[in-house]
N, C-alpha and C positions, 0 to 999 in steps of 0.2 A: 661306107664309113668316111667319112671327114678328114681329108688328110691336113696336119698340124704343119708347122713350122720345123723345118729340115735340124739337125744337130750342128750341121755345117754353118746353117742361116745364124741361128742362135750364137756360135763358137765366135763367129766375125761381129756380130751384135754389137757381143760380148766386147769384144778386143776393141771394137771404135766407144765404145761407152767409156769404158775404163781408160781410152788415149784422151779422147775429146772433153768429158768434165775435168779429169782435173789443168789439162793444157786451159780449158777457156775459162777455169776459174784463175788461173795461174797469170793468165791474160789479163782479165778483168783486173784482178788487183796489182799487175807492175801499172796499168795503164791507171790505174787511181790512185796508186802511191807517189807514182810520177807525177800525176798532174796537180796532188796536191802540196808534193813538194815544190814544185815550181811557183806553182801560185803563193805557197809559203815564201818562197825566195823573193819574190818578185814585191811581196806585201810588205815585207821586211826592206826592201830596196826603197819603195816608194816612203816609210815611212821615217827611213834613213833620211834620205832625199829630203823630204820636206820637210822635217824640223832641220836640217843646214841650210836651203833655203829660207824659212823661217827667218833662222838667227842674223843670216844676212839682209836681208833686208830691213828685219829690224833693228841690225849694225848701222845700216845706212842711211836708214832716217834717223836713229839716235843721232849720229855725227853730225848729220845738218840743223837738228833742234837744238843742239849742245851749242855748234858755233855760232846759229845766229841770234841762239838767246845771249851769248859773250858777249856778242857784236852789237847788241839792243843797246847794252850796258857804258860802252862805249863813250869816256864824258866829253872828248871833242866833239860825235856825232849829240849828245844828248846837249851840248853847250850853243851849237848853231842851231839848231833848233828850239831853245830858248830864247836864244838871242835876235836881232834885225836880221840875222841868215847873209850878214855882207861878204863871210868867207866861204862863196861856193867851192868856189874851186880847191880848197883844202879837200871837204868837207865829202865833192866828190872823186877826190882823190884818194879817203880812208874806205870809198865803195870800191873800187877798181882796185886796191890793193887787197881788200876781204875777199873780191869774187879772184881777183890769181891766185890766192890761198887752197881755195875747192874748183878744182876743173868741171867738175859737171853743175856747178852752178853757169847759168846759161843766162841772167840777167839779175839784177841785184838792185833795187828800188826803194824808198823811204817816198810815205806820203803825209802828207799835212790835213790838218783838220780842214785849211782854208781853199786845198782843193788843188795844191800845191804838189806835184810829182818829179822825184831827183831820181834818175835813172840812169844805169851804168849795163851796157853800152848806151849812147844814144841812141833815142826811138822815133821815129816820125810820126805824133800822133796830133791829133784831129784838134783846132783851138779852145771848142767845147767839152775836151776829154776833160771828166771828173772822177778823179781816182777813188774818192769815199763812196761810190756806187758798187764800187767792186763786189763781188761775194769775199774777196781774200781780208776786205778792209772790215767790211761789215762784221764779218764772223770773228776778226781779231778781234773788233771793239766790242762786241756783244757777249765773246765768252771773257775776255780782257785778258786772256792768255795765248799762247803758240796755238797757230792752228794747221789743219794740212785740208787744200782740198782737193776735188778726185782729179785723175789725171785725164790732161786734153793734149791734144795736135796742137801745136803752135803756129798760129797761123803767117809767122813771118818764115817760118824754118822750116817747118812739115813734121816737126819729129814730136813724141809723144814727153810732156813735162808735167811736173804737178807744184805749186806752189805752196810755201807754207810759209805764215805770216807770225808777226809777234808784234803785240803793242810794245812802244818806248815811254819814259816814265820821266816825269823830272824827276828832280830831291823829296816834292810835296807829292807823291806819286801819284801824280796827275797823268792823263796820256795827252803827250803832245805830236804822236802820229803813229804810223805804222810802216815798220820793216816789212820789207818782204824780197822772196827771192825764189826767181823761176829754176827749179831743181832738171837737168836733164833725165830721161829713166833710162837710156844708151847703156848704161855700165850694167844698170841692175837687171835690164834686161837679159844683156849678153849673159849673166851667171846663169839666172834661171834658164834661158835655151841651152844651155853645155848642160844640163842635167838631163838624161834621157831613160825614157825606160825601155830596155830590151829594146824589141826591133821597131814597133809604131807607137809605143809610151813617149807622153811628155808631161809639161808640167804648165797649165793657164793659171794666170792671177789675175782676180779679177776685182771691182769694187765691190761695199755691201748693198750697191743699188744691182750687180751681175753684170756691169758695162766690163769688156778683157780690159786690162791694162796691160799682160805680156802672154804671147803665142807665136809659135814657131813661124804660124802662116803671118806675115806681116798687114797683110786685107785684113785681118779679122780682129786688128788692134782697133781697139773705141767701139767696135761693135757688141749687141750684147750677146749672154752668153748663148750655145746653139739650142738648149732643149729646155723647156719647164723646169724638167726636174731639178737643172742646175741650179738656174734663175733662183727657183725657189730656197736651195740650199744656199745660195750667197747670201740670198735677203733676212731670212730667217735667221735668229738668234743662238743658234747651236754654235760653240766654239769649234769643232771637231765632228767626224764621221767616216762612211764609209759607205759604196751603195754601189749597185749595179743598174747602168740605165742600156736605152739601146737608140741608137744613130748611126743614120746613113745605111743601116741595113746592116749594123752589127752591133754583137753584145759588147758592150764597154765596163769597166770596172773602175772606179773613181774611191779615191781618200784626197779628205779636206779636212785644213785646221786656219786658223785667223791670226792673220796678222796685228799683232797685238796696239800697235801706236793707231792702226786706220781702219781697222775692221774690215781687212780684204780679207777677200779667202784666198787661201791657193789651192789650186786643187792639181793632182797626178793621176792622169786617168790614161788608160793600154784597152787592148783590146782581147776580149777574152778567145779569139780563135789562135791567139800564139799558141795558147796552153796547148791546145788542142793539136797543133801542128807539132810541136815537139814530141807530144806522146804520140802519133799515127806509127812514126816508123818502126817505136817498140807494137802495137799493135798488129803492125803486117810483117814484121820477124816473127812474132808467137803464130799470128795463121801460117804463115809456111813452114813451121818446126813443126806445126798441127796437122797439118797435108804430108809430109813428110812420113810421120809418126804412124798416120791413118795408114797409108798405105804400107811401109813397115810391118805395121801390126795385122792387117790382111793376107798378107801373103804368109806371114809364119803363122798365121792360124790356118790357111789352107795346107800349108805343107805339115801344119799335128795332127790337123782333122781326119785327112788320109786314113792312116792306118784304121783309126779308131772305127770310121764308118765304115770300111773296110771288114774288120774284126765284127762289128753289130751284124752287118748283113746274113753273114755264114753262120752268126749263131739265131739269128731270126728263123733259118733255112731250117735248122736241127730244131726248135724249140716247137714249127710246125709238125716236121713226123711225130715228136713225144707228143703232140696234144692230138694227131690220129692214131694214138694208140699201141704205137710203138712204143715198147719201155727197152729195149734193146740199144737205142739208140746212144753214141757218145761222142759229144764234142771235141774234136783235135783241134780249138785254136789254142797257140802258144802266148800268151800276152802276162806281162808282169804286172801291170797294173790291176784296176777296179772291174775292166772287163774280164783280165783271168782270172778273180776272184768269182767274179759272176760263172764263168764255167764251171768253174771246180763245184761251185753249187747246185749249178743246173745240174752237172754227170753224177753230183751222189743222190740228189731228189728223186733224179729218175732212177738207181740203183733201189735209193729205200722204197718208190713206187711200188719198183719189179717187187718188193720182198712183199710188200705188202698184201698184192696182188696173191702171191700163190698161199699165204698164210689166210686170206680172209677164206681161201678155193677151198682147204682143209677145215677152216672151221665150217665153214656152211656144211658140210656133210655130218659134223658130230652135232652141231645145232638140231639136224632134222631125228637123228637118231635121239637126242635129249626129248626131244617135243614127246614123243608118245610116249617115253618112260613117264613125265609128268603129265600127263593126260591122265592116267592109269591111277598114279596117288592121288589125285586131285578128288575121285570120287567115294577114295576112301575117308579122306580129311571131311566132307561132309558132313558125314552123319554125325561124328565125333563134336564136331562146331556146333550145332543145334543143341545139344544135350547139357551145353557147359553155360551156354545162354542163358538160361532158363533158372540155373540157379543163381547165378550172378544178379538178377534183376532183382532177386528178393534183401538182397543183400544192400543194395545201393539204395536203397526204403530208408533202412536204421539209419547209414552214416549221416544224408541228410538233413534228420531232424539235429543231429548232435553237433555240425558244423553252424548250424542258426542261430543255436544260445552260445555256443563258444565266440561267436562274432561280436554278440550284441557285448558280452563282458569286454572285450578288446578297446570297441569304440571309445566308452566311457573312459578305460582304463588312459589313452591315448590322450582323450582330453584334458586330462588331469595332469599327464607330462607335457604338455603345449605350453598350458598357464605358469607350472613351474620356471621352462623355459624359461619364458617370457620375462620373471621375477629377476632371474640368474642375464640376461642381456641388457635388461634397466641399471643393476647395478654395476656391470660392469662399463658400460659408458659413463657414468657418473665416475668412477674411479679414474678413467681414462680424461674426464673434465679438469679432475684437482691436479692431476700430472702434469699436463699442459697450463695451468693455471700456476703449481709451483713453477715452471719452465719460463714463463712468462712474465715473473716476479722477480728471477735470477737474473733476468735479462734487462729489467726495466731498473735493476739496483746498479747492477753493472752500468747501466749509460747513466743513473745521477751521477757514479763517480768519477766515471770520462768527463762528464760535462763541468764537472768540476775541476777538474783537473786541466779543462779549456780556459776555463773562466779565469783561474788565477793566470795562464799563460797568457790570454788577452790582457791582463792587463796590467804585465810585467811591459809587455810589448808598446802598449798605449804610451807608459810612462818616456819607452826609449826614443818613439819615432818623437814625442814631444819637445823631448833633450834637442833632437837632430832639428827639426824645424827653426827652432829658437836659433840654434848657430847660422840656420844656413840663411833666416834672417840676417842676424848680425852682421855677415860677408854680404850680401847683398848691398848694403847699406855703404861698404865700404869700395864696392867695388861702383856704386853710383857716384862716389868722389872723383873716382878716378876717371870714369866715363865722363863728368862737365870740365875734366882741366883739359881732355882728349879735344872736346868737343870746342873750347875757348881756342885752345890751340891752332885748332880747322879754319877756324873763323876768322885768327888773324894770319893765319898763312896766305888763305885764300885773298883777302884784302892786300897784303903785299904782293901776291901773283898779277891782280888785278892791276895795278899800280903801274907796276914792271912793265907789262902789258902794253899801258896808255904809254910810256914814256919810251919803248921800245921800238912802237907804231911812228910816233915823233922823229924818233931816229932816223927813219927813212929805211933806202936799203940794208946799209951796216945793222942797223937793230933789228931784224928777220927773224935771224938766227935766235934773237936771245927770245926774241916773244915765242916762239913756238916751246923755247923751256918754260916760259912762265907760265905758256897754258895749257901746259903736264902737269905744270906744279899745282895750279890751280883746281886741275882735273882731282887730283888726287887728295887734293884740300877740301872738294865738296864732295868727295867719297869716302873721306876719313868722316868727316860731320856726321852726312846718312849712316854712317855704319855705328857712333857713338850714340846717335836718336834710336836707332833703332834698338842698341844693348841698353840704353835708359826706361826705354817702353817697355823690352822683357825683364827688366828689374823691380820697375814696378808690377809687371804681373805676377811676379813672382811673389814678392813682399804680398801684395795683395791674398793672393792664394794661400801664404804661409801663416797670417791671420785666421784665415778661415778655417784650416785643417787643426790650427791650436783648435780652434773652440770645437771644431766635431770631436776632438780626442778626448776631451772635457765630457763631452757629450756621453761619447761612450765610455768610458769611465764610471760614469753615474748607473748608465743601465747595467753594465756588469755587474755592479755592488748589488743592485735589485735582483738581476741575477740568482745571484749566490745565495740570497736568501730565501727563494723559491726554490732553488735546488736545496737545500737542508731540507725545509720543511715535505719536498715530496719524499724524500731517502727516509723519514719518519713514516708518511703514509704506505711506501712498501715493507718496514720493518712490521706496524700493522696486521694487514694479508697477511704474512708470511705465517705470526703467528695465526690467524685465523685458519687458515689452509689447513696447517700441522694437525691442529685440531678436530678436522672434520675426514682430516685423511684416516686417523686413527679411528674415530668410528666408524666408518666405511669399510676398515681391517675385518673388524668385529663380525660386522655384517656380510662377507663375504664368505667368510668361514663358515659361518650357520647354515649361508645360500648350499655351500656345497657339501655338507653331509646330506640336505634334504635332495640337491640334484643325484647324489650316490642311491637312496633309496629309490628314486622315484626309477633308475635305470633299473635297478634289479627288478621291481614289482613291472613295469613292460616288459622287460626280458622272459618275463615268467609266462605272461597272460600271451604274447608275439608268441612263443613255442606253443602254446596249446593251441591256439587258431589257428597256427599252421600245419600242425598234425590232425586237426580236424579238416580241415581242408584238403591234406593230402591224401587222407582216410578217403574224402567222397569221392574228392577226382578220382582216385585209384579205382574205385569198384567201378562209376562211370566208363571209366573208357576203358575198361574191364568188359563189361555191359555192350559199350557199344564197338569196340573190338572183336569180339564174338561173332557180333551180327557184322560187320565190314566182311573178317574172315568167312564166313560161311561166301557173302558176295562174290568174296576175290577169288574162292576155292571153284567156284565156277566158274569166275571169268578168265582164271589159269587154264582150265580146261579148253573150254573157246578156243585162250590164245596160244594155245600151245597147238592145237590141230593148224590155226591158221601160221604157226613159226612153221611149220612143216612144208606149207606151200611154200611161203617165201625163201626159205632153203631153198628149196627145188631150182626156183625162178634165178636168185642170187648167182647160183653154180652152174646157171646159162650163160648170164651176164658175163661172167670172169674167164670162159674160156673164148670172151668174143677178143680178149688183149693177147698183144704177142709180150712174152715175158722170157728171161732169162731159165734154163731147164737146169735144174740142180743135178 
């Protein structure tokens, strides 16, 4: 025999199964709660991060568009430049006072059609330098507004600048040359490096051709970006993302959004082994609480298993002698659990054995003494069985013919109740049809007068939302008043900021102070403007849209009226039905009635012809197996004989059998 798997083996199995799944599911998910919270945090960080990046950078080229499209404007600079140009030195004295205004302006330059370059600081440049070659010149005159282009290393200084240019304008707005001014990126840079993420997170920006413009490693400023996937995400026209790429031999995680004036991207990309490294040490605290546990649970299963296998053995020991025949046999283990129950079982089984045993000892003796008293009657019943035969069969002749024409009357009569039936289930689904048809007419009246009951409240409602449109035209219309005296007002503030401004500049150093309030005041004068165009624009869409909702409520208006008159007319075609229904319900009464006196006769006349066929029927059966009962009994009255000589033997043999057990002596 095959030996299994110990109780002991099993018990420890047990105890590490029950420690190990749920610790390594327990494991499993702190280690994925964890890492997806982090990554949570860290996504939330970076997305932080980047829209304040963002806003800053686009703070800080607004501020430089804002000031040097002021500066474009400028009628000293726009009056020498009209003029023979005799007052340079005024003219580059309003350059050097605009570029000590903005310290990261790094050079400050006005060019001429004629090829003509006034630059602040001085430059040492080449006899055939021609400024309108420039791309900064080109691209002002070409778009004929502010432009910016990508940033480059300055080749006087080393440090990385981006220029951005604006055509000048006379009165006949004509361009008579182009501003421009080398912006440092020193500041902008510095904000973006102080943003970091976690421990090797940072933040590249880059142009929308993928050249960096700002990174931590300063080598890798002007060069492009390191991987395809970037490249391709700078160039490409997506505002916004998020991606996972892999460089230098690790998984990275990247979000980008665009810088709205330049179409850079910035992107904040970490590297996906942090995650991982923060959640290890929760991972290798759950294996050692798991090794802990394992072992734990091993030894207090060795120390329960004990008794128990213990206890099995000695009763393994006893449950051998009972199965050689010993019924004497009684287990003395003491246990309160499932194994003492098991004994208490084993020691009565083998009690009720022992009884068994000496009750079967005594029947086998009167068994053998029964055998030849019925041996004895067996041949008396014989003869008596043959004789009762014989008349029986002449009997089972008559009932025969008389169960054959009782039948055939039955079938007919049978048929005859089917068709009835049949008549009585036709009309009952018919009746069951106008029920559900009244039902469905109740229903179909009931929604004309709901839908009526819609119909006039639509177009209670249509009248009021109408009321309302009409007013809230009217306020619109007055609040467009007040939005162009807003907007006149903006116009001439700003023209006096303007003013202030020139005449402030004039002033020299004493006037500093007041130009920097004129060009808040100014600020704030072409922000009152946009803000009045802008409440003009949604006034007219509004008025617009409120025209148009007049006429849809017109609209609907009309189809409600149409409506109503379709709902009348069908509340007419179910008053119709209804009487029709009523109608056909009533003779369908009629008919129902007749059906079921004729179903009452047709039960009684089967009832009648059912009892005769089966008292015909129980007639023949009975003599048959009457008939052939007879002849069985004669069979069996011999085969009792047989076996009753042969109960005699097996008696004998049985009452060998039963004294080969030891059993308890009464």
């Amino acid at each position: 025999m095959r030996k299994g798997m110990s109780i002991r083996i099993k018990i420890l199995a047990l105890v590490i199964a029950v420690v190990l799944l749920p610790t390594s599911m327990l494991t499993y998910i702190s280690q994925k709660t964890a890492s997806d919270a982090i990554k949570d945090e860290i996504m939330k960080s970076i997305n932080e991060n980047t829209n304040n990046i963002k806003e800053t950078v686009n703070m800080f080229l607004k501020t430089h568009e804002e000031n040097l499209r002021s500066f474009s404007q400028n009628k000293s600079l726009i009056s020498f430049l009209s003029s023979q140009r005799r007052d340079i030195g005024e003219m580059l004295g309003d350059l050097e006072w605009f570029k000590s205004l903005n310290s990261d302006i790094q050079s400050i330059y006005v060019a001429t059609a004629d090829k003509e370059l006034y630059i602040v600081p001085e430059a040492d440049l080449p006899d055939d330098f021609d400024p309108t070659t420039r791309v900064w010149y080109t691209n002002a005159v070409s778009k004929n507004d502010l432009i910016w282009t990508d940033p480059y290393l300055d080749a006087a200084v080393g440090n990385l600048v981006i220029t951005v240019a604006i055509p000048i304008y006379d009165e006949n707005n004509d361009i008579l040359g182009v501003l421009g001014a080398d912006i440092s990126l020193e500041y902008m840079t510095g904000i973006i490096n102080s943003f970091r993420i976690d421990d090797t997170g940072y933040y590249i920006l880059s142009t929308n051709r993928g050249k960096i413009v700002t990174h931590p490693q300063q080598d890798k400023i002007g060069q492009p970006l390191a991987t395809d996937v970037l490249r391709e995400e700078a160039i490409s026209g997506e505002y916004e993302g998020k991606m996972v790429y892999h460089y230098n031999g690790e998984d990275k995680y990247t979000a980008y959004t665009t810088i709205d004036k330049t179409d850079w991207k910035l992107f904040g990309t970490f590297n996906l082994s942090e995650i991982r490294k923060k959640t290890n040490a929760i991972v290798q605290s759950s294996i050692i609480a798991t090794v802990l546990l394992i072992t734990a649970g091993i030894l207090m299963g060795v120390f329960l298993s004990n008794p128990i296998i213990r206890n099995i053995k000695r009763l393994v020991k006893d449950m051998n002698l009972i199965g050689n025949g010993d019924f004497t046999v009684r287990s003395k283990i003491r246990s309160k659990d499932e194994i003492g129950l098991l004994v208490q079982s084993l020691n009565k089984m083998t009690a009720d054995l022992s009884s068994t045993m000496e009750n079967i000892k005594k029947m086998s003796l009167d068994v053998s003494m029964s055998a030849d008293s019925l041996a004895a009657s067996a041949e008396e019943s014989s003869a008596t069985t043959e004789e009762i035969s014989r008349t029986i069969t002449e009997i089972v002749k008559v009932t025969e013919d008389q169960a054959y024409s009782t039948e055939d009357g039955l079938k007919k009569t049978t048929q005859l109740a089917e068709n009835i039936q049949d008549v009585s289930s036709e009309i009952d689904k018919i009746i069951d049809v106008v029920k559900e048809s009244n039902t469905l007419k109740e229903k179909g009246l009931n929604a004309v007068i709901v839908l009526k009951e819609k119909s006039d409240a639509s177009n209670a409602a249509s009248d009021e939302i109408n009321s309302a449109i009409l007013e809230m035209d009217k306020s619109a219309e007055q609040i467009g008043v007040i939005v162009e005296t807003i907007n006149n007002i903006a116009a001439q503030t700003n023209l006096l900021s303007l003013n202030a401004s020139i005449e402030a500049a004039r002033a020299g150093e004493s006037g500093r102070g007041f130009a920097v309030v004129a060009d808040e005041i100014r600020k704030l004068a072409e922000q009152s403007a946009e803000a009045s165009r802008s409440i003009k624009s949604l006034i007219d869409n509004i008025q617009a849209k409120s025209k148009n909702a007049v006429n849809t409520v017109d609209e609907s208006k009309k189809i409600i009226e149409a409506q109503n008159v379709a709902v009348a007319e069908t509340q007419g075609a179910f008053n119709d039905i209804s009487e029709m229904l009523q109608s056909i319900s009533d003779n369908l009464s009629s008919i129902s009635s007749l059906n079921e006196v004729m179903v009452g006769k047709k039960n009684e006349i089967l009832s009648v012809m059912e009892a005769i066929s089966a008292s015909a029927e129980e007639t023949s059966a009975s003599t048959e197996q009457i008939s052939a009962s007879s002849v069985q009994q004669a069979a069996a009255i011999e085969e009792v004989a047989k076996t009753a000589e042969h109960l005699n033997i097996l008696a004998q043999k049985l009452s060998e059998e039963i004294s080969k057990f030891k059993i308890d002596e009464k």
